[in-house]
C-alpha positions as CSV (number, residue, x, y, z in Angstrom):
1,X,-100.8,-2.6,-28.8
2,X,-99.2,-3.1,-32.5
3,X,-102.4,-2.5,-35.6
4,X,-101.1,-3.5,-38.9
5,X,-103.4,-0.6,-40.1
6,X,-102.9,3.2,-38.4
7,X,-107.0,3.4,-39.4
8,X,-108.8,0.2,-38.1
9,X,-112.4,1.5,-38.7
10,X,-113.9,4.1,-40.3
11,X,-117.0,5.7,-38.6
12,X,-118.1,8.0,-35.9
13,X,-119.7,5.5,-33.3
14,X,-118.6,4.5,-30.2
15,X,-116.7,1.2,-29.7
16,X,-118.2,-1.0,-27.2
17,X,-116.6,0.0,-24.2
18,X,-114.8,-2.5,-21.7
19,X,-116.8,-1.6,-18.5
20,X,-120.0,-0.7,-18.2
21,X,-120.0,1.8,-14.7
22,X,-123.6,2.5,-14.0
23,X,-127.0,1.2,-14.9
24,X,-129.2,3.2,-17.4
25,X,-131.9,5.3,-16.6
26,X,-133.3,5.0,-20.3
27,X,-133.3,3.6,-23.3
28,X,-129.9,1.7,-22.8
29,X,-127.5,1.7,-25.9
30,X,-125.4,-1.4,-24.0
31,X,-128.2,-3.9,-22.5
32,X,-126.3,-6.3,-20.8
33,X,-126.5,-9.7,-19.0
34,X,-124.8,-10.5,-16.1
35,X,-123.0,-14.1,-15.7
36,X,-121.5,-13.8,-12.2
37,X,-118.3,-12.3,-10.7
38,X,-115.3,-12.1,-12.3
39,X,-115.7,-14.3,-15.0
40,X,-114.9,-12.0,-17.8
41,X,-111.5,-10.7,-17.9
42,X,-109.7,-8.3,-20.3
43,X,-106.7,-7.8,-21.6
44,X,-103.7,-10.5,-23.6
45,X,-101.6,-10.3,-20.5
46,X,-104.4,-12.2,-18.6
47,X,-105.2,-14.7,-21.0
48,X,-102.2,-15.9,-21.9
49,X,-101.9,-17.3,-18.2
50,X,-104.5,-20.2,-19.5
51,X,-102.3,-21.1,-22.5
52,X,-98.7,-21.6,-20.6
53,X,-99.1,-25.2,-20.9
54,X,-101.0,-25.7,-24.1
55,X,-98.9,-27.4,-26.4
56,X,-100.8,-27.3,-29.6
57,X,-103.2,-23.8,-29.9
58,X,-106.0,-23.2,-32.7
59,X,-107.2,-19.7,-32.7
60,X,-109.9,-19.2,-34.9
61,X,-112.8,-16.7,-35.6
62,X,-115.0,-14.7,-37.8
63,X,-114.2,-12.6,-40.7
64,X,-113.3,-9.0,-39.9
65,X,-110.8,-10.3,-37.2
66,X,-107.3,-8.7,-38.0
67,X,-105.1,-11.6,-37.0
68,X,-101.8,-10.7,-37.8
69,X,-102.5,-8.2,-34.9
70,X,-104.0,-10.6,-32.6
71,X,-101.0,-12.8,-33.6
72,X,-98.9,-9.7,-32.5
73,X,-100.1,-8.7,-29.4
74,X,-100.4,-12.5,-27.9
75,X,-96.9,-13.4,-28.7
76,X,-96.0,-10.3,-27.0
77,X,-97.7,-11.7,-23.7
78,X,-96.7,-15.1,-24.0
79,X,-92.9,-14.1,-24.3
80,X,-93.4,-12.0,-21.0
81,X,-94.2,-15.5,-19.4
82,X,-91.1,-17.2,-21.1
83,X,-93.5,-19.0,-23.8
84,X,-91.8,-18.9,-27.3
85,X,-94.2,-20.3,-29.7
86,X,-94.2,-21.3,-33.2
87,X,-97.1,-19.8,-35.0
88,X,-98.8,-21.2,-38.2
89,X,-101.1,-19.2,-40.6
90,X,-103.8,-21.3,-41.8
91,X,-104.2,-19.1,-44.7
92,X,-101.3,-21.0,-45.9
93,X,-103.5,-24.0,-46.6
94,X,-106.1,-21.6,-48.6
95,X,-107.1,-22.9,-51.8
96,X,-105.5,-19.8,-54.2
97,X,-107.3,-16.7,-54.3
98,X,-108.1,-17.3,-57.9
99,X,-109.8,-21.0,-57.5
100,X,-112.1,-18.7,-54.4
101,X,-113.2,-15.9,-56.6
102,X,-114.6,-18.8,-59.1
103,X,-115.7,-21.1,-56.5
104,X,-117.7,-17.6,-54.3
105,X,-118.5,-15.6,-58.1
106,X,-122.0,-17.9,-59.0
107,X,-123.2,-15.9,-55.3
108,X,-122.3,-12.9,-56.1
109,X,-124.7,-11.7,-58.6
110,X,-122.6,-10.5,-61.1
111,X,-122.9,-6.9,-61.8
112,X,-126.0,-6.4,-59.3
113,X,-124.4,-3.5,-57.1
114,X,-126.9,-4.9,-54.1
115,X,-128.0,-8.9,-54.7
116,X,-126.9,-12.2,-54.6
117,X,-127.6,-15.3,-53.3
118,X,-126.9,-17.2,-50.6
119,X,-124.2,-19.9,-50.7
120,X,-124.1,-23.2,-50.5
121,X,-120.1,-23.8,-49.6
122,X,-119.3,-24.6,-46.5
123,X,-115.7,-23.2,-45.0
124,X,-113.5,-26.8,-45.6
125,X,-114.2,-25.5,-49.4
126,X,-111.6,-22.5,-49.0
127,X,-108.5,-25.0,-48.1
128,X,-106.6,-27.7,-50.0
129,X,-107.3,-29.9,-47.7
130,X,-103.8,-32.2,-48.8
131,X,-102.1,-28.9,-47.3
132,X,-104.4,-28.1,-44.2
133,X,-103.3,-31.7,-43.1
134,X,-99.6,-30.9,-44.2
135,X,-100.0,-27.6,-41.9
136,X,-100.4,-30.1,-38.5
137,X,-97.3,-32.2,-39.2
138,X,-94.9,-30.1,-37.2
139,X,-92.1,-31.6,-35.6
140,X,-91.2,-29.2,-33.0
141,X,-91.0,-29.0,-29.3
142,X,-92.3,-25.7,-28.5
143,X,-95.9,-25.2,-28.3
144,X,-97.5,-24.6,-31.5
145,X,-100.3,-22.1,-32.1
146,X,-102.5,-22.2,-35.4
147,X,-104.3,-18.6,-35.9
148,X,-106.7,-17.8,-38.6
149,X,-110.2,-18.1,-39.8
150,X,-110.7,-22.0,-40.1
151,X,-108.1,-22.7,-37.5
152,X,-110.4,-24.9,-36.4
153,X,-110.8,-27.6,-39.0
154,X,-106.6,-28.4,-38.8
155,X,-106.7,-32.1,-38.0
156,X,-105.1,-32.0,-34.4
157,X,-106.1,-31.7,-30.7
158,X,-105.3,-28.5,-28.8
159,X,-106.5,-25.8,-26.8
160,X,-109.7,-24.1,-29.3
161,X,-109.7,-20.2,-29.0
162,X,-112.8,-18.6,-30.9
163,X,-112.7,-14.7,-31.9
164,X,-115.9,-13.2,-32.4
165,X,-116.5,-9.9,-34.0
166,X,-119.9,-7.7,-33.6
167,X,-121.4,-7.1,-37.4
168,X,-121.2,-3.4,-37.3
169,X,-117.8,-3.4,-36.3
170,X,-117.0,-5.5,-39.6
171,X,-118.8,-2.9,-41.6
172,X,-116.7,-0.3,-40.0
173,X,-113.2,-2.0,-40.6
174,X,-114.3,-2.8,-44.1
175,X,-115.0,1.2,-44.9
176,X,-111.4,1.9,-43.6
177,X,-110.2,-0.8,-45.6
178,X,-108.6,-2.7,-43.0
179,X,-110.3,-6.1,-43.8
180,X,-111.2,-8.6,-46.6
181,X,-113.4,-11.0,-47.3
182,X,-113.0,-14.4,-46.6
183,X,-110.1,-15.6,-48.9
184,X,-109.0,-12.6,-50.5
185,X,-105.7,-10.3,-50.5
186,X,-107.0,-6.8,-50.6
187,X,-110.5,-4.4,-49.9
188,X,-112.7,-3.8,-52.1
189,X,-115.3,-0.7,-51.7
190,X,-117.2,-1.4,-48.6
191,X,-120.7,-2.4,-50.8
192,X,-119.2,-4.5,-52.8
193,X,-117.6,-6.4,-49.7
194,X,-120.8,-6.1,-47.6
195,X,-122.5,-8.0,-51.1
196,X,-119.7,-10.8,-50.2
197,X,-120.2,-10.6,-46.1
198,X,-123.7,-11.1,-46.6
199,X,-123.9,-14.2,-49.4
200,X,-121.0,-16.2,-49.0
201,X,-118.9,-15.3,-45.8
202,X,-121.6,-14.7,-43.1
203,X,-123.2,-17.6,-44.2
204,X,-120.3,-20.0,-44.5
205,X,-118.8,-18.7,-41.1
206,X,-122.1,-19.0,-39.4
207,X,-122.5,-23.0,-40.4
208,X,-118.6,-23.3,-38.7
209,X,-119.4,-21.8,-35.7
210,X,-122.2,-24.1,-34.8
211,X,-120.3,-26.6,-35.9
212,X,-117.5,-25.6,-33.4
213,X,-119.7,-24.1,-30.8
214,X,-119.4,-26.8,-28.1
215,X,-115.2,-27.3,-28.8
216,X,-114.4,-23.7,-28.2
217,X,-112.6,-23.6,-24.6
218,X,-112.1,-20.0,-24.7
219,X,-114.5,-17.2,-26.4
220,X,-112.8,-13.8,-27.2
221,X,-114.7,-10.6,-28.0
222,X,-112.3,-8.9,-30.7
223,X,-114.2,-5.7,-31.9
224,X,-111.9,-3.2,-30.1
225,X,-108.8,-2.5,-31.9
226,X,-106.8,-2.0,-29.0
227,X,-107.9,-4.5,-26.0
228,X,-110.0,-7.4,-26.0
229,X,-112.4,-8.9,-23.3
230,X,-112.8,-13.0,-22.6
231,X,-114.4,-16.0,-20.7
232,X,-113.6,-19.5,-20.6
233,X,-116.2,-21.8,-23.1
234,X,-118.1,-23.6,-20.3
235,X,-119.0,-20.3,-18.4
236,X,-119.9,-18.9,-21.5
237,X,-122.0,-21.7,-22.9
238,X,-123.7,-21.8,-18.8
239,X,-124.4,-18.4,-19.4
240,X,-126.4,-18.8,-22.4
241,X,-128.4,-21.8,-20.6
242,X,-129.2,-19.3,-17.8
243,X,-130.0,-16.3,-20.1
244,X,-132.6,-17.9,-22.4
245,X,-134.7,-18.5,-19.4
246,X,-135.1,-14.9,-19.3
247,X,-136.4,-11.6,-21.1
248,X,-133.0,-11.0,-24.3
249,X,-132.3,-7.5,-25.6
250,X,-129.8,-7.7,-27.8
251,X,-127.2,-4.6,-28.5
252,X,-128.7,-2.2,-30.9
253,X,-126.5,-0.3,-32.8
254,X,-127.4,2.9,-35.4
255,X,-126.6,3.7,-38.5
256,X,-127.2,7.6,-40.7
257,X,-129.1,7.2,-44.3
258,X,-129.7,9.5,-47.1
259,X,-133.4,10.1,-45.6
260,X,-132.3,9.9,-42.3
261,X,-133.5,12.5,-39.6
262,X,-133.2,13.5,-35.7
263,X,-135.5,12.0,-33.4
264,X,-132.8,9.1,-32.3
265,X,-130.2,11.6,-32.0
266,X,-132.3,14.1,-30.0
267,X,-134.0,10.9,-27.5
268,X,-131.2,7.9,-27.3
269,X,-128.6,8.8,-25.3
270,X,-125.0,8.2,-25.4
271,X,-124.9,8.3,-29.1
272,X,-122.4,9.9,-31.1
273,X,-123.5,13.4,-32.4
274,X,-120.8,13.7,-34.8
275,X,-122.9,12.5,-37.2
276,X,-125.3,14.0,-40.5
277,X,-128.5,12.2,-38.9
278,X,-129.8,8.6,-37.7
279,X,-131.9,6.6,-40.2
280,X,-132.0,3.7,-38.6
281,X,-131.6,1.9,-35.5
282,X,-131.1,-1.9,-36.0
283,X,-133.1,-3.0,-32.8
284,X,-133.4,-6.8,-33.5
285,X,-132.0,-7.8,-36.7
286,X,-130.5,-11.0,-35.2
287,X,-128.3,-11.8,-38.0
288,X,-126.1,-8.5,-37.6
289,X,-127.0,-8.0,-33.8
290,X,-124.9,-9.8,-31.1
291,X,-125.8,-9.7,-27.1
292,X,-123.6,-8.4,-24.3
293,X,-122.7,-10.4,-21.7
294,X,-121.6,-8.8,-18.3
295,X,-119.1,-9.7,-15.6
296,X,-117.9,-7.2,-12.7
297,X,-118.5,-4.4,-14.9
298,X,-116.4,-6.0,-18.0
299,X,-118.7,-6.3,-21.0
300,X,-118.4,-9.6,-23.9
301,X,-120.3,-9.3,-26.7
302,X,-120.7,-12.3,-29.2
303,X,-123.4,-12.6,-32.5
304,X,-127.3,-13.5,-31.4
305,X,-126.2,-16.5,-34.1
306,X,-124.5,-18.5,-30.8
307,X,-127.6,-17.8,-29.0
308,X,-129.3,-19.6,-31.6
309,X,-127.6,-22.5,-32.4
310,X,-127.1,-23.0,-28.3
311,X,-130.3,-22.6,-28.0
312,X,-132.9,-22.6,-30.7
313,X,-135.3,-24.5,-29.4
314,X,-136.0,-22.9,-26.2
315,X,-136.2,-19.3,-27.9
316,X,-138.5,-20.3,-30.9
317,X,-140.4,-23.3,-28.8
318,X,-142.6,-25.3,-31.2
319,X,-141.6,-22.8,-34.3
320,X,-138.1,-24.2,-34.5
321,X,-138.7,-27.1,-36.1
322,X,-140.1,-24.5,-38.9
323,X,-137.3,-22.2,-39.0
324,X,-134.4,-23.7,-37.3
325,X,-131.7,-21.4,-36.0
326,X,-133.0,-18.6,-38.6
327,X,-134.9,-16.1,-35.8
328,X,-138.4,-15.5,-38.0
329,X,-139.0,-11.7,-37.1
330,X,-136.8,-8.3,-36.6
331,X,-137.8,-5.0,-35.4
332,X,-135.8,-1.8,-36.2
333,X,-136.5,1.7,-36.4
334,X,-136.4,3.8,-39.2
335,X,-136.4,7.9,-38.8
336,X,-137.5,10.6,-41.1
337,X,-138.0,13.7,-38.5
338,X,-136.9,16.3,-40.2
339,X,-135.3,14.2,-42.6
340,X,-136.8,13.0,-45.7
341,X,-139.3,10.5,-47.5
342,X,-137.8,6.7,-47.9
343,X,-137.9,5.3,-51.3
344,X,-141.0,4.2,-53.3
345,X,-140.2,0.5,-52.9
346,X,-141.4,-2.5,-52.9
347,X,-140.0,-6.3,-51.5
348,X,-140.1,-9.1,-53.2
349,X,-142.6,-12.1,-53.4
350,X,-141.5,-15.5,-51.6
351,X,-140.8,-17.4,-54.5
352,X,-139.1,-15.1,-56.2
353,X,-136.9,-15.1,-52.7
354,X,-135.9,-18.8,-53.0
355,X,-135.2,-19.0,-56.5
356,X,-133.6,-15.3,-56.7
357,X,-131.6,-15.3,-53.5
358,X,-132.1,-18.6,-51.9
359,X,-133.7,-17.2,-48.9
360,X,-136.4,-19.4,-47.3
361,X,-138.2,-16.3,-46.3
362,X,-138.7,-13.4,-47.7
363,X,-139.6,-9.4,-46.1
364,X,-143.1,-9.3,-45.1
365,X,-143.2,-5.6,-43.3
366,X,-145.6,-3.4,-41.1
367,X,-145.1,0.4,-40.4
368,X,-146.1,0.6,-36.7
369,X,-145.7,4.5,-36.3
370,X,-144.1,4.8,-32.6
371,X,-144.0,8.3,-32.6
372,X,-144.9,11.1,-35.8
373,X,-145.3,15.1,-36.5
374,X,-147.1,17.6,-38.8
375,X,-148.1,16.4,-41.3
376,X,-146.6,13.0,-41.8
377,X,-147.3,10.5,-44.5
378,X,-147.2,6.9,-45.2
379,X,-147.1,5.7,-48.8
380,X,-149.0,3.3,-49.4
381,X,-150.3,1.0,-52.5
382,X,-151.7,2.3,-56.3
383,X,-154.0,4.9,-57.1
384,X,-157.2,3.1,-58.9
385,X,-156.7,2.2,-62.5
386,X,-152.4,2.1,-62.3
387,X,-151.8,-0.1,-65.1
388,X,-147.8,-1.9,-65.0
389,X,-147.1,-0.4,-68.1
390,X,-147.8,3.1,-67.4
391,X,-146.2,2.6,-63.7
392,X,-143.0,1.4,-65.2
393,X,-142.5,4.1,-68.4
394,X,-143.0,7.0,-65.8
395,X,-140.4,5.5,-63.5
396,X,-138.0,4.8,-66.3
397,X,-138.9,8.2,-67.7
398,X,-137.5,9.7,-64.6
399,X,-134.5,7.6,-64.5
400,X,-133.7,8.9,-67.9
401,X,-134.4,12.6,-67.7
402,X,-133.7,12.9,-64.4
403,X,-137.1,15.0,-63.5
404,X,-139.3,14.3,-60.4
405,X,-142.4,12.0,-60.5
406,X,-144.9,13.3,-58.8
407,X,-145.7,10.1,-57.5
408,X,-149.2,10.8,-55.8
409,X,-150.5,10.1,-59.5
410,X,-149.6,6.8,-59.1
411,X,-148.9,5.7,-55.6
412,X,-151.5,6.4,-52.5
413,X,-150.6,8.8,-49.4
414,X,-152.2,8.6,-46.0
415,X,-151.4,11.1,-42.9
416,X,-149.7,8.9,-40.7
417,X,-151.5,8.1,-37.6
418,X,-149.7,7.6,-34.5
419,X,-149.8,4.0,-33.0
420,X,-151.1,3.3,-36.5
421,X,-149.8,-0.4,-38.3
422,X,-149.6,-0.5,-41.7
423,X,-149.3,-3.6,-43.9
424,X,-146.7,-4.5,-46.5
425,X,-146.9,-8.2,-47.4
426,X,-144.8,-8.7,-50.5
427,X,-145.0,-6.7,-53.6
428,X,-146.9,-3.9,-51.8
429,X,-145.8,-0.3,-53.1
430,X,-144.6,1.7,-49.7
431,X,-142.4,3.8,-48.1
432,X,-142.5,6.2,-45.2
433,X,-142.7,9.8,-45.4
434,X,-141.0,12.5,-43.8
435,X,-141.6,13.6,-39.9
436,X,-141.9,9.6,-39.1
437,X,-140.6,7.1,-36.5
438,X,-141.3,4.2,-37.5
439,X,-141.1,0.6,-35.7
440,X,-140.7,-1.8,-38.5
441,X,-141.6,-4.8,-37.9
442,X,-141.1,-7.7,-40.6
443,X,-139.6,-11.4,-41.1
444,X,-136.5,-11.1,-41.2
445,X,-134.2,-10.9,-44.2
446,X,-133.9,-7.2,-44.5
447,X,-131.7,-6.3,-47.7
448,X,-134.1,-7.1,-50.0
449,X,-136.0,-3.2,-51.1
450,X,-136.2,-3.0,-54.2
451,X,-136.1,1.3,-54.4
452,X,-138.3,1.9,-57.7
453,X,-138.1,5.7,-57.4
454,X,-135.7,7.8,-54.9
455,X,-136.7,11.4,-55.3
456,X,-133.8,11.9,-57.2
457,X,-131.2,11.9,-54.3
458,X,-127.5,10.8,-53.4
459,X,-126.3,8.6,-51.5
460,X,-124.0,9.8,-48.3
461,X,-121.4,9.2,-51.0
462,X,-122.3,11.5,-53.4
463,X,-123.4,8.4,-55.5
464,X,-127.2,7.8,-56.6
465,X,-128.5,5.2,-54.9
466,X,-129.5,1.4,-56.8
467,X,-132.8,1.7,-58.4
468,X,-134.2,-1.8,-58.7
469,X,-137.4,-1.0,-61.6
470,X,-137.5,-4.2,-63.4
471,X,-137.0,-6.6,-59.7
472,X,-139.3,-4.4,-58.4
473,X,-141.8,-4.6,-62.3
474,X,-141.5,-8.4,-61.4
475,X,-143.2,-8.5,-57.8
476,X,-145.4,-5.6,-57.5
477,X,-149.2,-6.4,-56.8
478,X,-151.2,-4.1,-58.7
479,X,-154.3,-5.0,-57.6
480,X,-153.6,-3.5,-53.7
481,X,-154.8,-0.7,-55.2
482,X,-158.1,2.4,-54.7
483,X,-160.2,1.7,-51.6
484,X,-158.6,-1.8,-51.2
485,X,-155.7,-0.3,-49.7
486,X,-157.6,1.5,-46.6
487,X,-159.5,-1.3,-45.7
488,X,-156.9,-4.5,-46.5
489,X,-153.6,-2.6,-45.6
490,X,-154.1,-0.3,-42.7
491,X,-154.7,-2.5,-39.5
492,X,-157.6,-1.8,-37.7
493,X,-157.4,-2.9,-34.0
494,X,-159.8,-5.3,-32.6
495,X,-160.3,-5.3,-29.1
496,X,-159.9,-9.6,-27.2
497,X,-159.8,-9.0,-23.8
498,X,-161.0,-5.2,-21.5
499,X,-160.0,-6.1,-18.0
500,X,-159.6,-3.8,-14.8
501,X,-156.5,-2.8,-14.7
502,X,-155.7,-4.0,-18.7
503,X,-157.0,-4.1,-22.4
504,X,-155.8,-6.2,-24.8
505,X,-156.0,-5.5,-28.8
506,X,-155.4,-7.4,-31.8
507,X,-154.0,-5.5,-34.6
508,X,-154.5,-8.3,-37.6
509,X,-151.7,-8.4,-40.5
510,X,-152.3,-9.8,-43.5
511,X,-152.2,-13.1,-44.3
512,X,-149.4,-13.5,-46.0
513,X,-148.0,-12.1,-42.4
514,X,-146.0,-15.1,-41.0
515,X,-146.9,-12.9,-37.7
516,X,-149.3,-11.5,-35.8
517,X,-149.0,-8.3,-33.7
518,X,-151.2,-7.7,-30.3
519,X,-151.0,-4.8,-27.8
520,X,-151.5,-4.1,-24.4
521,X,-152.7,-1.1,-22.5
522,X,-151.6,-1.8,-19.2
523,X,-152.9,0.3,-15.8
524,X,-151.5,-2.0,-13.2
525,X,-150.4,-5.4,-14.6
526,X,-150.7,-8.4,-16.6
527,X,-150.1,-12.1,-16.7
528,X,-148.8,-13.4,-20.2
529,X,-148.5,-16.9,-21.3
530,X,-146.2,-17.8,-23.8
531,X,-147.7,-20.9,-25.4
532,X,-144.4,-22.2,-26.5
533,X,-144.1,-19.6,-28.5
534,X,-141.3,-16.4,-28.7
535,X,-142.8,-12.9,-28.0
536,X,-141.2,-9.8,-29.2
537,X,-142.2,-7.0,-26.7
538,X,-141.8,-3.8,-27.5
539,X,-142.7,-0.4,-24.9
540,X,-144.1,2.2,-27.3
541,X,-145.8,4.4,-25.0
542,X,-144.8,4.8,-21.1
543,X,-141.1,5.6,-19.2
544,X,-140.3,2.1,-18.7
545,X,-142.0,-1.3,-17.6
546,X,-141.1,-4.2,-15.2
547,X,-141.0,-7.8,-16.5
548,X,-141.4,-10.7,-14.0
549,X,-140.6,-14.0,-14.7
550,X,-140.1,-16.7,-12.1
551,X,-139.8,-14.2,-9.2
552,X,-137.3,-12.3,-11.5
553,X,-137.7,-8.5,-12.4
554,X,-136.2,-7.0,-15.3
555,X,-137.1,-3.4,-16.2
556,X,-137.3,-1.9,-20.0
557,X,-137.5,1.6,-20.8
558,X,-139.7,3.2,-23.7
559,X,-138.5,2.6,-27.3
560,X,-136.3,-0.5,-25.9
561,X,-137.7,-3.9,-27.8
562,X,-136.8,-7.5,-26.4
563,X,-137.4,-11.3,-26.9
564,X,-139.3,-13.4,-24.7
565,X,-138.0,-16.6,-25.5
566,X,-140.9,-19.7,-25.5
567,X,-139.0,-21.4,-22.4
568,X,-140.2,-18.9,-20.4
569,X,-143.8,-20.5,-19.8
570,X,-145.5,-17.1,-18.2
571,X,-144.8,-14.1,-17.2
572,X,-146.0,-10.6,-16.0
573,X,-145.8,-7.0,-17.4
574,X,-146.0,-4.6,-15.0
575,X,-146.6,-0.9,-15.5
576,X,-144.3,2.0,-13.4
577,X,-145.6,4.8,-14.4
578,X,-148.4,6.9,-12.9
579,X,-150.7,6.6,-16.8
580,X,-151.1,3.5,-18.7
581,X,-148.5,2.4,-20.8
582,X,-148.6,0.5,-24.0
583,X,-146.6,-2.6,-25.2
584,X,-146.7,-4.0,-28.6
585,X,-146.1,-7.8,-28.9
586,X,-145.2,-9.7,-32.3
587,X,-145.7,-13.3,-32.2
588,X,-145.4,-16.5,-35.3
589,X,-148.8,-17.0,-36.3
């Protein structure tokens, strides 16, 4: 295979591999669903059987997609059939890379090192559209083959080819500095492109692909830099149908952090160890997660984003007409064992969301503590009588002088209490401390922490991390503050239902919680309606549990979190293990 980079991606994890051989016994780093037999083939040599008698050929795809190579590698295998195509970059019909960088710039925050906001271009805005018509005026009798992001939108008919990449794998490639953002010529450093992934491309790419979703008549995974896995558009779109009437666990994927500590790295298997730590583990964070799809042991993975826009309405139910194809809440895991305390932080308030970064939502979190040692802490909102003005000269005070604050004067620590939820509705002064694993749950945007004091540490790069004092001066609550904080902020569960063989508890959020969170302890079993509602389930204590739904069993193991999507009317959790097992459930209010 030809790379027109010798380094494609720079990190230690895995790539996703082609086949999957067995079926885990545990938490499962590759959750797949299965879409038939032989559906999913690998490899150029194979595909290019399906395009022997396609005269005109868009390929298309998402940012992070190294084309040149793509363009490469299927030429080769289309010459080894006796195809000689002529192949046109659409990039030639890009608007000049100095007319994008003042069209994207109003997005791109200026010199905020973190924060933007979210576009409102759509991808026809990157081309001259007088030369993207130009581009499909060929007069030529061999087939011709358009390749590039926004392939799509040339004004012909042919055979629609659709690349998709997984999020982390963008990330990666960006680090190495083998990929640029949409519409530029070279790499920038990694956080400044991930500020430009996030505000302008993602968003501008995601709007196409729904737009394109139902044209594309092949679907190409292209994370792997040296083979690529595929379906034909139908059988993919059927298999969506088919797996939205069932249990979705999306692929999680890990990443280390400053604070980060050991307990993934000592309980997931199949990780890489050749890495400082684990700090988080992005369990459902739709917008960077995608979903594996699995065929005789091949494995397709695409973005949760084509789940959505497919189908939306059967995941969400009677809450998409709210939210659309944004999914409204995300779990992830974030682990201190053995490493450190997060930042003092704090998230900001909705409006200041909408007007700031032209989210519709904003990060409305709990701390449920999955699993915790010694002497763990959770920080948690002001001492009594913290006035702003004193709050913000100490932290500026430190910023300066470079001395530790010994924050306890001014911010509130509670041991950590196993199974524990605390509440952080906007502008709540938090953070986890060390000896923590933490389930976060929250809406969904999830970039938005404004770190007010950060024990004076690096970054993995050497480089301090963003403080964020005067976002963070401008949303802060000071009145979740003294004995408030215990009895507002700290959940305490309520019990709805005792049964035989099952107890259910309500563990109330605040209400500025756009969710609620319930849990089960489970003996035997339990029937669940939905309500027309999604449920994300998560098994916090127990080996693994059974889900049944229409006669259908699908097992989870402990630590593993996944969507019930409102389609499924009812269904029933069923313990496997000898003592009672407990399963946390987030729901929309």
């Amino acid at each position: 295979m030809i790379n027109t980079k010798e380094k494609i991606r720079e990190t230690s994890q895995f790539e996703l591999p082609v086949k999957k051989d067995s079926v885990a016994s545990e938490y499962d780093i590759y959750p797949t669903f299965n879409i038939g037999s032989n559906v999913i083939h690998k490899g150029y040599d194979s595909f290019v059987k399906n395009l022997a008698d396609s005269p005109i050929i868009k390929i298309d795809g998402y940012v992070g997609i190294i084309f040149e190579s793509v363009r490469q590698n299927l030429n080769e295998a289309l010459n080894k059939i006796g195809v000689y195509p002529k192949w046109v970059n659409v990039e030639e019909a890009y608007k000049s890379e100095e007319d994008i960088n003042e069209m994207v710039n109003p997005f791109l925050g200026g010199d905020d090192p973190v924060f933007g906001k979210l576009t409102t271009l759509e991808l026809i805005d990157f081309f001259d559209k007088h030369r993207l018509t130009a581009l499909s005026k060929t007069n030529t009798k061999t087939p011709v083959i358009f390749y590039g992001i926004g392939a799509e939108l040339v004004p012909v008919k042919g055979t629609s080819i659709f690349i998709d990449i997984s999020k982390n794998e963008i990330q990666y490639r960006s680090r190495a500095e083998s990929v640029f953002n949409l519409g530029a010529s070279k790499a920038f450093h990694p956080k400044q492109m991930y500020k430009r992934f996030y505000f302008v491309d993602w968003v501008v790419l995601n709007k196409h692909k729904n737009a394109i979703k139902n044209d594309i008549d092949f679907l190409i995974d292209g994370q792997r830099t040296t083979e690529i896995t595929w379906t034909k558009g139908d059988t993919w779109r059927k298999g969506i149908e088919e797996y939205v009437k069932t249990p979705i666990r999306v692929r999680p994927w890990f990443e280390p952090g400053a604070w980060g500590g050991h307990w993934i790295e000592d309980q997931i298997k199949g990780l890489s160890d050749d890495v400082i730590n684990y700090a988080w583990s992005f369990e459902l964070i739709v917008p960077e997660n995608g979903v594996i799809f699995e065929s005789s042991g091949l494995l397709l993975e695409f973005s949760f984003d084509f789940l959505m826009y497919h189908a939306g309405q059967e995941i969400l139910g009677e809450d998409f007409n709210i939210y659309k194809y944004e999914f409204p809440i995300r779990f992830d895991f974030l682990d201190t064992f053995d490493g450190g305390n997060l930042s003092i932080q704090c998230h900001p308030q909705k409006d200041y969301m909408k007007k700031h970064f032209g989210e519709s939502i904003t990060q409305e979190e709990t701390y449920y503590i999955l699993d915790k040692k010694d002497d763990a802490q959770v920080y948690l909102g002001f001492q009594d009588g913290v006035t702003p003005n004193c709050f913000q000269l100490a932290l500026e005070k430190s910023v300066q002088n470079n001395e530790e604050l010994e924050i306890t004067d001014y911010v509130q620590a509670f041991d950590a209490s196993k199974h524990g939820l605390y509440l952080i509705p906007p502008g709540t002064i938090h953070g986890s401390g060390k000896n923590n694993l933490v389930l976060e749950i929250s809406s969904t945007p999830y970039i938005y922490t404004f770190k007010m004091y950060d024990w004076l540490r690096v970054d993995l790069d050497g480089k301090p991390r963003p403080i964020n004092i005067e976002r963070g001066m401008d949303n802060l609550v000071f009145e979740r503050a003294g004995s408030k904080v215990e009895k507002e902020l700290i959940s305490s569960p309520q019990v709805i239902e005792n049964e035989k063989g099952w107890k259910l508890e309500h563990l109330p959020t605040h209400k500025e919680h756009l969710y609620d969170v319930h849990r089960y302890t489970i003996k035997h079993e339990v029937k669940v309606s939905t309500n027309n509602r999604t449920h994300i389930l998560s098994l916090v204590e127990g080996q693994k549990v059974r889900i049944e739904i229409s006669g259908e069993s699908f097992v989870f193991h402990y630590a593993e979190s996944f969507i019930i999507p409102a389609v499924v009317k009812n269904y029933t959790i069923e313990n496997l293990n000898n003592l009672p097992i407990k399963v946390l459930k987030a729901f929309i209010k």
